[in-house]
MDTraj code that builds the backbone (N, CA, C; nanometers):
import mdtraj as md
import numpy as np

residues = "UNK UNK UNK UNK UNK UNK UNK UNK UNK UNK UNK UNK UNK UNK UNK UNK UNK UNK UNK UNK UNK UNK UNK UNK UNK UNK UNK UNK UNK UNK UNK UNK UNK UNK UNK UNK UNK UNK UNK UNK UNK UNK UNK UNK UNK UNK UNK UNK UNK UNK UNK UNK UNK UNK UNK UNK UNK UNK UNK UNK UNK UNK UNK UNK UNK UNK UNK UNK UNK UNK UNK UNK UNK UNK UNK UNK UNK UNK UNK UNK UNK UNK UNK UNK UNK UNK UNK UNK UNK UNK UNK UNK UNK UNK UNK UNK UNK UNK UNK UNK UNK UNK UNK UNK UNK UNK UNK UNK UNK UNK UNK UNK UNK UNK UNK UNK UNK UNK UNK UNK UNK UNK UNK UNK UNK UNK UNK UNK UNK UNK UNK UNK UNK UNK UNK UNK UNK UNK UNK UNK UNK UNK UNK UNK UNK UNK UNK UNK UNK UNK UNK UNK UNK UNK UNK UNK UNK UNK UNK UNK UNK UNK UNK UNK UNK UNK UNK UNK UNK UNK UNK UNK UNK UNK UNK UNK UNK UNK UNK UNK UNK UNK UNK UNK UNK UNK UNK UNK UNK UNK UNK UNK UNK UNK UNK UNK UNK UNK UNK UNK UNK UNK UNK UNK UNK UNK UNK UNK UNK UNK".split()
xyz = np.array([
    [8.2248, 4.2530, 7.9244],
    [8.3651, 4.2296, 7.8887],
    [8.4407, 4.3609, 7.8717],
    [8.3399, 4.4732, 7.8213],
    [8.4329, 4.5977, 7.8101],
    [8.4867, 4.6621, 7.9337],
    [8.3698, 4.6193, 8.0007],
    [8.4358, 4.6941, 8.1597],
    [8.5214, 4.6406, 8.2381],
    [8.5786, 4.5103, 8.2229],
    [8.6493, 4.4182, 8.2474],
    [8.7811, 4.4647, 8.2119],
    [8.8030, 4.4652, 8.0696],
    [8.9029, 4.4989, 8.0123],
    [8.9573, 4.6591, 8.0158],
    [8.8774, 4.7456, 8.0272],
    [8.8723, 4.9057, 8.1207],
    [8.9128, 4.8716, 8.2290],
    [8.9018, 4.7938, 8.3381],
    [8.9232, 4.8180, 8.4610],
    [9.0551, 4.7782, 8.4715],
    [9.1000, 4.6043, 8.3821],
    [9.2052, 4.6453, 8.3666],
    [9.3218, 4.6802, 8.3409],
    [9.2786, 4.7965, 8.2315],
    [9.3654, 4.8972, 8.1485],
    [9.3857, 5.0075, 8.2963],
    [9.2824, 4.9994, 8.3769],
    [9.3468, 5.1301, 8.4856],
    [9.4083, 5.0820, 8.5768],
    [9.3832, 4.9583, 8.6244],
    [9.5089, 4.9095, 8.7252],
    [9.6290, 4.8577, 8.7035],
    [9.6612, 4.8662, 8.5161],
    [9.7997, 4.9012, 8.5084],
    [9.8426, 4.9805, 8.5051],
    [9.7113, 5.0895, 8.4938],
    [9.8271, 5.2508, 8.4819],
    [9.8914, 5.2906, 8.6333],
    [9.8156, 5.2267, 8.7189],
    [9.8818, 5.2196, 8.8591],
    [9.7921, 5.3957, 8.9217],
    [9.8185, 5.3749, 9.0486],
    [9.7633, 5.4339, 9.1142],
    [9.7473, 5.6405, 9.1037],
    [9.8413, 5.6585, 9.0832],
    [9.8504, 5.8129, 9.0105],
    [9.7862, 5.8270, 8.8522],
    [9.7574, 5.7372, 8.7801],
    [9.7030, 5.7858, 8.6906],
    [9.5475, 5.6890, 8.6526],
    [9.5509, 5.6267, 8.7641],
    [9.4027, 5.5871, 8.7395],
    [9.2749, 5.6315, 8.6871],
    [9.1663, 5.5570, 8.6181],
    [9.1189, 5.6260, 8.5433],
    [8.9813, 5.6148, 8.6135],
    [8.8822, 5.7198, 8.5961],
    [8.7566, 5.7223, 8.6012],
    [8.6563, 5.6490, 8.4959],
    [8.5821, 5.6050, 8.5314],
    [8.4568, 5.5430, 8.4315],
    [8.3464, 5.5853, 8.4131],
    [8.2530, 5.6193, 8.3303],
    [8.1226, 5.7121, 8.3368],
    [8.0653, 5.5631, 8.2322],
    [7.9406, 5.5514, 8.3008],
    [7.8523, 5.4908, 8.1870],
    [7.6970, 5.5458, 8.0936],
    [7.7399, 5.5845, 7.9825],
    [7.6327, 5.7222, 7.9406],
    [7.5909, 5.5898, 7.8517],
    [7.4323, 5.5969, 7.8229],
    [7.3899, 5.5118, 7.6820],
    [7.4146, 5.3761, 7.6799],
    [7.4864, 5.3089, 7.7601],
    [7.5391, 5.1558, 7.8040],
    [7.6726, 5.1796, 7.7069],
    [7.7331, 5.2473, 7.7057],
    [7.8620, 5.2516, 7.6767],
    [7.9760, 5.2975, 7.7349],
    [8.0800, 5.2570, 7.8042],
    [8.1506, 5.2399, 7.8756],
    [8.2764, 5.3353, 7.8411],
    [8.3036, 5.4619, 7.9466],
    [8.4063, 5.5571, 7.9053],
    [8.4848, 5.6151, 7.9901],
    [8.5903, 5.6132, 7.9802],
    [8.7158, 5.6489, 8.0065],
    [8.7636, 5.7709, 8.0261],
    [8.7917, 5.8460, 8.2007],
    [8.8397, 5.9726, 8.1793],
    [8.9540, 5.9689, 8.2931],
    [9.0189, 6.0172, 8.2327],
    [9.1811, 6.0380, 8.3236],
    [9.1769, 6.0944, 8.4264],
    [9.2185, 6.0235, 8.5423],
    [9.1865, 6.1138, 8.6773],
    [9.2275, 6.2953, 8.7097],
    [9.4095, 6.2350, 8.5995],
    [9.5162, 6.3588, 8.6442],
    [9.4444, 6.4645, 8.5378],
    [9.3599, 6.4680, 8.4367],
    [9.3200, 6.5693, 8.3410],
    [9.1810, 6.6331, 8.4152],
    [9.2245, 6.7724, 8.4070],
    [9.0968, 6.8170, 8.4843],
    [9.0508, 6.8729, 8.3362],
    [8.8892, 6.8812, 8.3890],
    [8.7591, 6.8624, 8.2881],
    [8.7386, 6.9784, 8.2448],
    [8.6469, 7.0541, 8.1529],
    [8.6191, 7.1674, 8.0783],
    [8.5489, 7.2607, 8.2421],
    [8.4681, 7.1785, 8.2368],
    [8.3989, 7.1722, 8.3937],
    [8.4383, 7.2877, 8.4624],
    [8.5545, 7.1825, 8.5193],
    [8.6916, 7.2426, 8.6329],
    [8.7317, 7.3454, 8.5720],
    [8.7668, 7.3280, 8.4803],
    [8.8763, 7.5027, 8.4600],
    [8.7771, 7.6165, 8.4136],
    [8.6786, 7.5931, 8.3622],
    [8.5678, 7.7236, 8.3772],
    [8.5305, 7.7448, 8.5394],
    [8.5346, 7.6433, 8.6192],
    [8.4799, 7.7125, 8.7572],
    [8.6003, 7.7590, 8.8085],
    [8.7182, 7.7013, 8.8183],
    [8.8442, 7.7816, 8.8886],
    [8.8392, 7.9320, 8.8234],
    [8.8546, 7.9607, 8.6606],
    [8.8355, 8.0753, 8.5704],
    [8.7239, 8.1579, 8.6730],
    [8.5878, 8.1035, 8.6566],
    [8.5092, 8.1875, 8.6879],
    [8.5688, 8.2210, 8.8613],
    [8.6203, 8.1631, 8.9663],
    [8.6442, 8.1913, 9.1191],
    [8.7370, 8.2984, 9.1023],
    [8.8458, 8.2695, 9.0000],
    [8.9318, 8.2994, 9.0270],
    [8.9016, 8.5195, 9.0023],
    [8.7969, 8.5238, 8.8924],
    [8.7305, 8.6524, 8.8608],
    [8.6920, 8.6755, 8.9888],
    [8.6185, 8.6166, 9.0287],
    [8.5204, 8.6573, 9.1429],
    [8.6019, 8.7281, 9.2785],
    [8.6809, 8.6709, 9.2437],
    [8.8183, 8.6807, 9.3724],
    [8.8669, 8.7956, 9.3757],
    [8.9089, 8.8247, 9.2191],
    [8.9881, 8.9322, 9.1814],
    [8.8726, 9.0878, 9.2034],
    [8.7724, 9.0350, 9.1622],
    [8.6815, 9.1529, 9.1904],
    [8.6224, 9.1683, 9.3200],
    [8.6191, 9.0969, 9.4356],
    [8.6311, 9.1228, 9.5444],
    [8.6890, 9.2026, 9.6366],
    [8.8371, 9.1529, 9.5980],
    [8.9561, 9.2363, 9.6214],
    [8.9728, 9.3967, 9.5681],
    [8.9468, 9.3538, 9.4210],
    [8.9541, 9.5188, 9.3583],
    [8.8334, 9.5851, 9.4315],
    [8.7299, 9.5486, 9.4898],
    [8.6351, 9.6496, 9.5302],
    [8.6611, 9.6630, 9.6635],
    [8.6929, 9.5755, 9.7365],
    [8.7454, 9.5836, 9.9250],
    [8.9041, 9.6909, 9.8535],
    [9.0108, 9.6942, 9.8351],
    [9.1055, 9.7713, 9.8182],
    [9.0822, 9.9218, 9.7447],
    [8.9458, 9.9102, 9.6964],
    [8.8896, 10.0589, 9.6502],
    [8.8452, 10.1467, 9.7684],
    [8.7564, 10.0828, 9.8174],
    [8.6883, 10.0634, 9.9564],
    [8.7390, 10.1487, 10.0098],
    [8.8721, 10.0653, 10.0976],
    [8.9405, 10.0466, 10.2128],
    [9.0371, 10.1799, 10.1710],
    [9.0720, 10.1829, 10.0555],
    [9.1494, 10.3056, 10.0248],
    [9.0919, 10.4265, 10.0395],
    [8.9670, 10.4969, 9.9691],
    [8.9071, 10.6180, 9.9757],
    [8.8726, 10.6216, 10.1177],
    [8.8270, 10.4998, 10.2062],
    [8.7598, 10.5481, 10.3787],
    [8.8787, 10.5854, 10.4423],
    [9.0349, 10.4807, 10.4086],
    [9.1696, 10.5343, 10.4703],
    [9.1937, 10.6653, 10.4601],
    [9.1284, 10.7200, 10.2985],
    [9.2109, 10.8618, 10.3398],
    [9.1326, 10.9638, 10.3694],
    [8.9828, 10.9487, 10.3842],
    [8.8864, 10.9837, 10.4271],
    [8.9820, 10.9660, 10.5863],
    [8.9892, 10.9185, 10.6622],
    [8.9818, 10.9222, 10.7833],
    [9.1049, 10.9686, 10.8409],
    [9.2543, 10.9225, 10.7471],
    [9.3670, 11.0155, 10.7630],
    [9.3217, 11.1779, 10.7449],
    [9.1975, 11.2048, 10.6599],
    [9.1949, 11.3690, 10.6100],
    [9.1439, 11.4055, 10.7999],
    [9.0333, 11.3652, 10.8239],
    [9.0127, 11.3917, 10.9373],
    [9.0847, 11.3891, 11.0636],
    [9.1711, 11.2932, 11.0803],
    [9.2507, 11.2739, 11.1797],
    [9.3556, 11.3759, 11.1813],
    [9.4237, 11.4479, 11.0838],
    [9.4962, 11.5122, 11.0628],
    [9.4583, 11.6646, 11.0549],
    [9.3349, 11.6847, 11.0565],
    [9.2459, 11.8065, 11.0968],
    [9.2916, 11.8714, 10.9488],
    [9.2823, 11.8271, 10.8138],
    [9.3031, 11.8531, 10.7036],
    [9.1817, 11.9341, 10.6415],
    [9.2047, 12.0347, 10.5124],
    [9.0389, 12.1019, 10.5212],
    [9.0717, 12.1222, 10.3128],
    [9.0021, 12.0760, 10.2542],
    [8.9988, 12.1062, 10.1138],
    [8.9330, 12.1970, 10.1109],
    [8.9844, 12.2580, 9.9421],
    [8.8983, 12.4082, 9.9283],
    [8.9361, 12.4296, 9.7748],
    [8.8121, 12.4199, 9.6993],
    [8.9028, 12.4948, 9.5178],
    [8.9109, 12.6601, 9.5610],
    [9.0359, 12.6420, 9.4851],
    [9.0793, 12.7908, 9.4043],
    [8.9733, 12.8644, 9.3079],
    [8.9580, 12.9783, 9.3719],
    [8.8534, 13.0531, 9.3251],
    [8.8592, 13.1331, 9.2215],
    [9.0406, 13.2171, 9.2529],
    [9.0935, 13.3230, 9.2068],
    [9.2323, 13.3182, 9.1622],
    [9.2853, 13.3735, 9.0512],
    [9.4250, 13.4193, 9.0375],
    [9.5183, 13.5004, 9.0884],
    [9.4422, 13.5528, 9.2040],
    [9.5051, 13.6267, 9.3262],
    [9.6618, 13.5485, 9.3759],
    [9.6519, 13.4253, 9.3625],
    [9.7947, 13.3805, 9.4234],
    [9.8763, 13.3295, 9.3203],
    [9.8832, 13.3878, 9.1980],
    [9.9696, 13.2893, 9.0893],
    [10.0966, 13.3090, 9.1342],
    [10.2092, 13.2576, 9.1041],
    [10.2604, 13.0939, 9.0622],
    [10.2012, 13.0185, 9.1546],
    [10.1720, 13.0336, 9.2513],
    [10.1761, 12.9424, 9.4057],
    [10.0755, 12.8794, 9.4103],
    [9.9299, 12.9049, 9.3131],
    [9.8030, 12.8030, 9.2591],
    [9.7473, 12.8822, 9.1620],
    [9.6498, 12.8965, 9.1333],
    [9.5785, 12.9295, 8.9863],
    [9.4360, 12.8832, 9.0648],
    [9.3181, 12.9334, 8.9948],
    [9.1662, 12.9203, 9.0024],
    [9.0854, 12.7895, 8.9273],
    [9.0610, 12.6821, 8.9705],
    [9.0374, 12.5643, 8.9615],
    [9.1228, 12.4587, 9.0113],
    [9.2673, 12.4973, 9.0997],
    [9.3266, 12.4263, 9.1920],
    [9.2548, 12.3789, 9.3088],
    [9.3443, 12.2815, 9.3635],
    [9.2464, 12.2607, 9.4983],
    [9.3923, 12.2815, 9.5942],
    [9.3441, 12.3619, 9.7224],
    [9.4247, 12.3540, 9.8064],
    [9.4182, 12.3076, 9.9469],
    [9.5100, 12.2291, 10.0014],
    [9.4801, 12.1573, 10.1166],
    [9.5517, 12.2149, 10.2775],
    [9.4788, 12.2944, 10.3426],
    [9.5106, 12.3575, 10.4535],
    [9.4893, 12.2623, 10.6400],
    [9.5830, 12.2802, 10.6716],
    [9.5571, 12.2097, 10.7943],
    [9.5307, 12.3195, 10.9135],
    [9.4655, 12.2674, 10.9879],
    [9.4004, 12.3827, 11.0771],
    [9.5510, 12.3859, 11.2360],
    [9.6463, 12.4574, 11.2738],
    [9.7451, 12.5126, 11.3530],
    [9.6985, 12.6062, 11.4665],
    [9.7427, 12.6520, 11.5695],
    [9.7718, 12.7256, 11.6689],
    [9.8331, 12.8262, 11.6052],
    [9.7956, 12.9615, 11.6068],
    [9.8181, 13.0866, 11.5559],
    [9.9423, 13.1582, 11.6092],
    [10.0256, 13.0640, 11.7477],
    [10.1388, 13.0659, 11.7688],
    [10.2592, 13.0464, 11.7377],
    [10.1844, 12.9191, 11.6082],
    [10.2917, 12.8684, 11.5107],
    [10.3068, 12.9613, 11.3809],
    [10.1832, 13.0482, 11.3850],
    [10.2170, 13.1202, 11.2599],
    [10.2897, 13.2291, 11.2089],
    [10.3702, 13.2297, 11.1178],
    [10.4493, 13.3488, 11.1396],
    [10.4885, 13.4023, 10.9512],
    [10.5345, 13.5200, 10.9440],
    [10.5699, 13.5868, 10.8444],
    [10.6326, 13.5464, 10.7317],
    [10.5018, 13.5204, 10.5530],
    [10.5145, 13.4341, 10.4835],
    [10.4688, 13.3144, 10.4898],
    [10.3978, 13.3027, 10.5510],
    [10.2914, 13.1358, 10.5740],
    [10.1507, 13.2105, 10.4639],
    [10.0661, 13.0748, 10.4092],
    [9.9731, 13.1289, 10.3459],
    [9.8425, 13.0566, 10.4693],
    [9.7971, 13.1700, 10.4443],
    [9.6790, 13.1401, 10.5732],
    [9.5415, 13.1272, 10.4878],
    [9.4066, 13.0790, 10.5720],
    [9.2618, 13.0516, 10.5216],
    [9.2339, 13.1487, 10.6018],
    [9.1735, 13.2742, 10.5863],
    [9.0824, 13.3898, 10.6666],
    [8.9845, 13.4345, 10.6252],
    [8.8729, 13.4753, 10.7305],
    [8.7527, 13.5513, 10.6907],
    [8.7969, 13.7308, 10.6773],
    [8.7747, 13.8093, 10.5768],
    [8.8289, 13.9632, 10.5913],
    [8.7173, 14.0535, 10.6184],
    [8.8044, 14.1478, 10.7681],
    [8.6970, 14.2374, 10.8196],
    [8.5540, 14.2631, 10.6898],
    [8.4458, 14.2641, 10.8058],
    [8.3399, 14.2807, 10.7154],
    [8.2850, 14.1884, 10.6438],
    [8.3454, 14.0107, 10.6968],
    [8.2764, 13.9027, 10.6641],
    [8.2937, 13.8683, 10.5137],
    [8.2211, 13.8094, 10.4654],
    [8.2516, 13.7682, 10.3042],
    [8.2612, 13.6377, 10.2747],
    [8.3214, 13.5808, 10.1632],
    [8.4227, 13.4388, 10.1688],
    [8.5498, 13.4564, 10.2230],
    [8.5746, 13.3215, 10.2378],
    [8.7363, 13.3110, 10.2718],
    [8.7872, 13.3712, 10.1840],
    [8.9439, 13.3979, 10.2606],
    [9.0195, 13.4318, 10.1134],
    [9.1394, 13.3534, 10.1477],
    [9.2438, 13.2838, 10.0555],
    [9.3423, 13.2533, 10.1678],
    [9.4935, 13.2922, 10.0692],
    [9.5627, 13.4245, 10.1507],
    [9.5980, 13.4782, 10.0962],
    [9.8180, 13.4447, 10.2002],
    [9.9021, 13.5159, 10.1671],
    [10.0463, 13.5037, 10.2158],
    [10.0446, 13.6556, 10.3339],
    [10.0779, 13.5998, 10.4765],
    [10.1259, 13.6980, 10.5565],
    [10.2300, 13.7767, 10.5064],
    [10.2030, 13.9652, 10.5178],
    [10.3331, 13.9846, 10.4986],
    [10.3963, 14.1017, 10.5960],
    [10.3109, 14.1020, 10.7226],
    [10.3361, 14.1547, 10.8252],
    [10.2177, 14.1085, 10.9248],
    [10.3249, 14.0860, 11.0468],
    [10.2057, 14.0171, 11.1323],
    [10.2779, 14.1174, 11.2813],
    [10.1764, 14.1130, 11.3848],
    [10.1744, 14.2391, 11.5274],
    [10.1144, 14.1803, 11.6023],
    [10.0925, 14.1163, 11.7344],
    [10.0136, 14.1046, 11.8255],
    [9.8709, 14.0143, 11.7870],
    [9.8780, 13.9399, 11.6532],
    [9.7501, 13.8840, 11.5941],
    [9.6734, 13.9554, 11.4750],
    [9.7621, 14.0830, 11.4755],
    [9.6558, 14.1859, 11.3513],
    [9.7903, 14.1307, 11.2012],
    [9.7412, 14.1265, 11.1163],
    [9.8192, 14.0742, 11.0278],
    [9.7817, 14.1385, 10.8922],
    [9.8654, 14.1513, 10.7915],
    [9.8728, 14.2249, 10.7087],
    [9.8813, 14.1139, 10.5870],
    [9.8037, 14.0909, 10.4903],
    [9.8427, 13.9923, 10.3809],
    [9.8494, 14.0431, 10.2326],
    [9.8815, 13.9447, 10.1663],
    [9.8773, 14.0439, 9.9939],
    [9.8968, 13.8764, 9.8871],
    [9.7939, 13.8577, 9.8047],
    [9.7919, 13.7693, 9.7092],
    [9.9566, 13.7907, 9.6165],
    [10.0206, 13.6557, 9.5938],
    [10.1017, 13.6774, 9.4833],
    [10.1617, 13.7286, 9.3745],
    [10.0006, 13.7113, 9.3428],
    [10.0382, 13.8085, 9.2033],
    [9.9489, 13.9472, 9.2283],
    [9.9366, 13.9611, 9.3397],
    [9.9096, 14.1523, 9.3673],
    [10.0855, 14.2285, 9.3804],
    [10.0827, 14.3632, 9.3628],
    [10.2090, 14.4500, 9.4089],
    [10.1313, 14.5274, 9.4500],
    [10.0013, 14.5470, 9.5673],
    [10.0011, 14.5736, 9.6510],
    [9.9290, 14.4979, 9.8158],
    [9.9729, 14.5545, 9.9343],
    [9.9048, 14.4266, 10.0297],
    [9.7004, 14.4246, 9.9949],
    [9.6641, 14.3808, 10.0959],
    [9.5198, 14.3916, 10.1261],
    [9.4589, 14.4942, 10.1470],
    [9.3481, 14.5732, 10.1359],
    [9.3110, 14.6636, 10.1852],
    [9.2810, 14.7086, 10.3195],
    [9.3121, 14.5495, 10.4028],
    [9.2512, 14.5454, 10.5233],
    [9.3512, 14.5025, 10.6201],
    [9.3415, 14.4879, 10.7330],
    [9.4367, 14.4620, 10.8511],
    [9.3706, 14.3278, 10.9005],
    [9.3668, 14.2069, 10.9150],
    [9.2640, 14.1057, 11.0021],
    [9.3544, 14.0200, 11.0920],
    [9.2391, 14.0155, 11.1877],
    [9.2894, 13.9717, 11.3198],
    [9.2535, 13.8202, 11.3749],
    [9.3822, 13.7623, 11.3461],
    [9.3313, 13.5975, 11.4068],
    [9.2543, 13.6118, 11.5324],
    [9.1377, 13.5719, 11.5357],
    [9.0583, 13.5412, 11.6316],
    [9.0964, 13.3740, 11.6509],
    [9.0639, 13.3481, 11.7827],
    [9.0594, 13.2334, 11.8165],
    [9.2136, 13.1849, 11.8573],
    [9.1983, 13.0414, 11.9142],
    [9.3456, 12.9999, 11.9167],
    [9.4534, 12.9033, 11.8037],
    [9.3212, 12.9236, 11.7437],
    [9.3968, 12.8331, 11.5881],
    [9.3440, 12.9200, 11.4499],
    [9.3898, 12.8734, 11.3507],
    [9.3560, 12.9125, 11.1819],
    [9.4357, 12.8038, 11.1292],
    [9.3573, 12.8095, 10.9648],
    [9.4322, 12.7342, 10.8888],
    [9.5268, 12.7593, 10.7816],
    [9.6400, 12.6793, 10.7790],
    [9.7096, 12.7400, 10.7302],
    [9.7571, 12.6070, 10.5749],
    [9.8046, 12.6513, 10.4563],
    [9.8569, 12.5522, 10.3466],
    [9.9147, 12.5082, 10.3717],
    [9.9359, 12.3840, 10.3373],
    [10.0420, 12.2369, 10.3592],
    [10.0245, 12.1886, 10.2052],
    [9.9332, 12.1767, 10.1042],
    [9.9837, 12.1095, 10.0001],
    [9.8333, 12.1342, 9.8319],
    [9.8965, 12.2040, 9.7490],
    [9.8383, 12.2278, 9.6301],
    [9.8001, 12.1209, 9.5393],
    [9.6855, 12.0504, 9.4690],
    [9.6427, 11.9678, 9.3682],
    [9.6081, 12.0557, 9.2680],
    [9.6698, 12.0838, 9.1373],
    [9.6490, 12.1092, 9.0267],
    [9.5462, 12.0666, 8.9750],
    [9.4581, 12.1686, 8.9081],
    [9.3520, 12.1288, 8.8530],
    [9.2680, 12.0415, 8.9397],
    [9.2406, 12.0420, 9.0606],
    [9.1860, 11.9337, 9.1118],
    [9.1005, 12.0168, 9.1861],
    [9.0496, 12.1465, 9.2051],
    [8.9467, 12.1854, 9.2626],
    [8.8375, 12.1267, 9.2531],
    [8.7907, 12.0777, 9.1442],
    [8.6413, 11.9774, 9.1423],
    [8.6319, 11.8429, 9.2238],
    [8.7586, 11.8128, 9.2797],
    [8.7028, 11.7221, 9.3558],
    [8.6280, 11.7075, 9.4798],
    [8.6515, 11.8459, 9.5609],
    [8.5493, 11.9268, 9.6219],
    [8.4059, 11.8268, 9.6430],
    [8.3859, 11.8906, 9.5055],
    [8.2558, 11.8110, 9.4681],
    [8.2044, 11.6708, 9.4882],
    [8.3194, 11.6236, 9.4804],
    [8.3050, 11.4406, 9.4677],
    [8.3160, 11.3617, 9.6508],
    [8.3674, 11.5011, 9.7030],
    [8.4224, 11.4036, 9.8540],
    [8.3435, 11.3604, 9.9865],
    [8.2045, 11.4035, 9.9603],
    [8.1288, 11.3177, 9.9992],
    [8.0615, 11.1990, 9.9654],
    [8.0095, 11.2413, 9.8052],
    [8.0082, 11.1604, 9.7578],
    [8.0877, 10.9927, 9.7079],
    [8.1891, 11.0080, 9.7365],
    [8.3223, 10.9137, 9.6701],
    [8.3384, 10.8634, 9.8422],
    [8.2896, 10.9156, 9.9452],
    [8.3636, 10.8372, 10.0916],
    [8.1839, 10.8002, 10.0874],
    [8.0725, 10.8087, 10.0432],
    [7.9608, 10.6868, 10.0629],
    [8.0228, 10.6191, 9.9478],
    [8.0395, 10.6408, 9.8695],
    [8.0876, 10.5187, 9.7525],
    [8.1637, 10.4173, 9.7966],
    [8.2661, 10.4654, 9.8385],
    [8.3737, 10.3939, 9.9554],
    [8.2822, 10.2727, 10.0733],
    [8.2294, 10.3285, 10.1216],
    [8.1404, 10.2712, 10.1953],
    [8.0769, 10.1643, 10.1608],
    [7.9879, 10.1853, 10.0679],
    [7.9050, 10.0850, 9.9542],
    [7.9675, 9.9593, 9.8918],
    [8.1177, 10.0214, 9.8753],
    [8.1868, 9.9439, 9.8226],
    [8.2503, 9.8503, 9.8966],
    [8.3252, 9.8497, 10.0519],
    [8.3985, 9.7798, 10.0996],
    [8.2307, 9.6973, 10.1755],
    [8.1026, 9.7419, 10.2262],
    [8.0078, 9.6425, 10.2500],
    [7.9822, 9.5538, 10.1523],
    [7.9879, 9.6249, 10.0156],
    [7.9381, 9.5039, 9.9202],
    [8.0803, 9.3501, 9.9128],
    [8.2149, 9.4190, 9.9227],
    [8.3173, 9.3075, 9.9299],
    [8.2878, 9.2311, 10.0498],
    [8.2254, 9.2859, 10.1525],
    [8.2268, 9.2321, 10.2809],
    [8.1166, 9.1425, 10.2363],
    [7.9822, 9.1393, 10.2396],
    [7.8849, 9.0741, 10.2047],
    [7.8849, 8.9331, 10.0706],
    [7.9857, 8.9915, 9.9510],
    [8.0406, 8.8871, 9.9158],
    [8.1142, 8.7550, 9.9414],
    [8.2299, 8.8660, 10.0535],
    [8.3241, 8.7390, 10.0939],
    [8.2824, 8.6436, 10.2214],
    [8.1287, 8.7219, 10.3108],
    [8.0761, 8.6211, 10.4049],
    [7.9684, 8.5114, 10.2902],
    [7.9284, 8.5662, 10.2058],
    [7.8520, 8.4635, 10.1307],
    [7.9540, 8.3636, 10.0506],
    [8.0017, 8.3734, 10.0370],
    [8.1132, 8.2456, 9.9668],
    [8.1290, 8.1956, 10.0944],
    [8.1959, 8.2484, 10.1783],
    [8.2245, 8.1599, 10.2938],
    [8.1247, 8.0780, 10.3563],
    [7.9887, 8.0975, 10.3693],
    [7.8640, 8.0320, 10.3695],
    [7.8422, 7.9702, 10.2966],
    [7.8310, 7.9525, 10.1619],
    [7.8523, 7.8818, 10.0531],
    [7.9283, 7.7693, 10.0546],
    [8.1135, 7.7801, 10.0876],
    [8.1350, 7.7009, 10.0330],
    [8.1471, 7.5950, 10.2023],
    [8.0926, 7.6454, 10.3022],
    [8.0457, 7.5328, 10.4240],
    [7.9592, 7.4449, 10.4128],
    [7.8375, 7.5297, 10.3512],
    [7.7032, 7.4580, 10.2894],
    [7.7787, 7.3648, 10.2118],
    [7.8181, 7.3567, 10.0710],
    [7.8491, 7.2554, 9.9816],
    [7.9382, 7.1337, 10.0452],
    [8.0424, 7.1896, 10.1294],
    [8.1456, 7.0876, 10.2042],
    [8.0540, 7.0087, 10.2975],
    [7.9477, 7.0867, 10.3672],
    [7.8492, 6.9570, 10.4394],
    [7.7533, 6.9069, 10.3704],
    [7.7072, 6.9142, 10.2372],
    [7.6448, 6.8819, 10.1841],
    [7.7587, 6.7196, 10.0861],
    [7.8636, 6.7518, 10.0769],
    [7.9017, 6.6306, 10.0408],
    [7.9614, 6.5653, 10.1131],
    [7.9351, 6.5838, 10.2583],
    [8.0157, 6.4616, 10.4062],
    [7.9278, 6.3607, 10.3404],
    [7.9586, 6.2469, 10.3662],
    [7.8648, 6.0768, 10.3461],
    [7.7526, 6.1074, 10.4640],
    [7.6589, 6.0614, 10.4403],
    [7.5590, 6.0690, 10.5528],
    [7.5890, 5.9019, 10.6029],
    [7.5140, 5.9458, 10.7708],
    [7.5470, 5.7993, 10.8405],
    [7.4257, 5.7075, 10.7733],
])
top = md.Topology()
chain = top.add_chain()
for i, resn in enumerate(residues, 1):
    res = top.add_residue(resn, chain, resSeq=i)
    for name in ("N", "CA", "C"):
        top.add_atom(name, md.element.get_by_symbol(name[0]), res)
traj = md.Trajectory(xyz[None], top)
C-alpha cells in the first residue's frame, strides 16, 4: 500500500519533478529527481579539480617549451652578469639577453658579447670606436677604454637586446625548467587521454546489452 500511495504522490507531481524510489530494509523511499545527491556534487567537485589541474599543468607546460622555442628561434643567448664593469646599464647577478646579428649591423655604442685578444671569458662590454672590424670598447662605469683593440671575426656577434634584474640565476634553471616543461605538458597529455578512455569505457559499459 505504501508504494501505491508513493507512486501516486509522483504522478501528481507530474513529469519534471518526478520522484525516484529506492527500497533499503523493505522500506520504501523517496528521492527527488530535480535534487542532485551528496554523490553528484562531490564527483562534479572532485572533476571539476581534476580539470583545473590539468589545465594548470598543460598551460605551465606549453608556456616554458613556447618560450624555450621562441628563445631559439630568435637566435636569443642568456648570460649572468659577472661584473660591475657596466653599471647603470646592469650590475653583477643580472641576467642579460643578447641576440646573435651580422657585424654589418653593428655600429658605434651597441653593447656587444666578445672573446678579448688572448682568449679568456666573454666580456660584453659598449663599442666606442669601431675601423674595418677592429673595435675599441670600454665598460660603463670605466673612464678609461679596454686595454685591447678586438676584432669581430666571423660574419656575425652578439649583441644586447634586453636586461633581467637580478635574474642571473636563472641561467641555472634553463635546462632544467624546459625538461620540467616537458614532464609537465606529457603528464597533462597522458591525463587528458586517460579520462577520455575512461569516460568511453563507462558510457559503453552502461549501453543496455542486447
Amino acid at each position: 500500500m505504501a508504494k501505491l500511495a508513493l507512486l501516486g504522490v509522483s504522478m501528481l507531481a507530474g513529469p519534471s519533478r518526478q520522484a525516484r524510489f529506492r527500497n533499503e530494509g523493505g522500506d520504501a523511499q523517496v528521492v527527488a529527481a530535480g535534487e542532485p545527491s551528496a554523490f553528484d556534487l562531490n564527483a562534479k567537485r572532485s572533476s571539476l579539480r581534476s580539470r583545473l589541474l590539468t589545465g594548470l599543468l598543460l598551460a605551465v607546460g606549453l608556456t616554458v617549451l613556447a618560450g624555450g622555442i621562441a628563445i631559439r628561434v630568435a637566435d636569443l643567448h642568456l648570460a649572468p652578469v659577472l661584473s660591475n664593469s657596466m653599471q647603470p646599464a646592469f650590475s653583477a647577478g643580472d641576467l642579460v639577453i643578447t641576440q646573435t646579428v651580422p657585424i654589418s649591423s653593428i655600429r658605434v655604442g651597441d653593447v656587444i658579447t666578445f672573446v678579448p685578444p688572448g682568449g679568456g671569458r666573454s666580456v660584453i662590454h659598449r663599442i666606442t670606436s669601431m675601423q674595418d672590424g677592429v673595435v675599441t670598447t670600454r665598460g660603463d662605469a670605466n673612464s678609461t677604454d679596454d686595454p685591447w683593440r678586438a676584432t669581430l671575426a666571423g660574419p656575425t656577434t652578439d649583441r644586447l637586446v634586453a636586461v633581467l634584474p637580478y635574474a642571473g640565476w636563472l641561467t641555472e634553471l634553463q635546462r632544467p625548467a624546459l625538461l620540467l616543461a616537458g614532464l609537465l605538458a606529457g603528464l597533462a597529455f597522458v591525463i587528458a587521454l586517460w579520462k577520455g578512455v575512461k569516460s568511453r569505457f563507462l558510457r559503453f559499459q552502461s549501453q543496455p546489452k542486447a
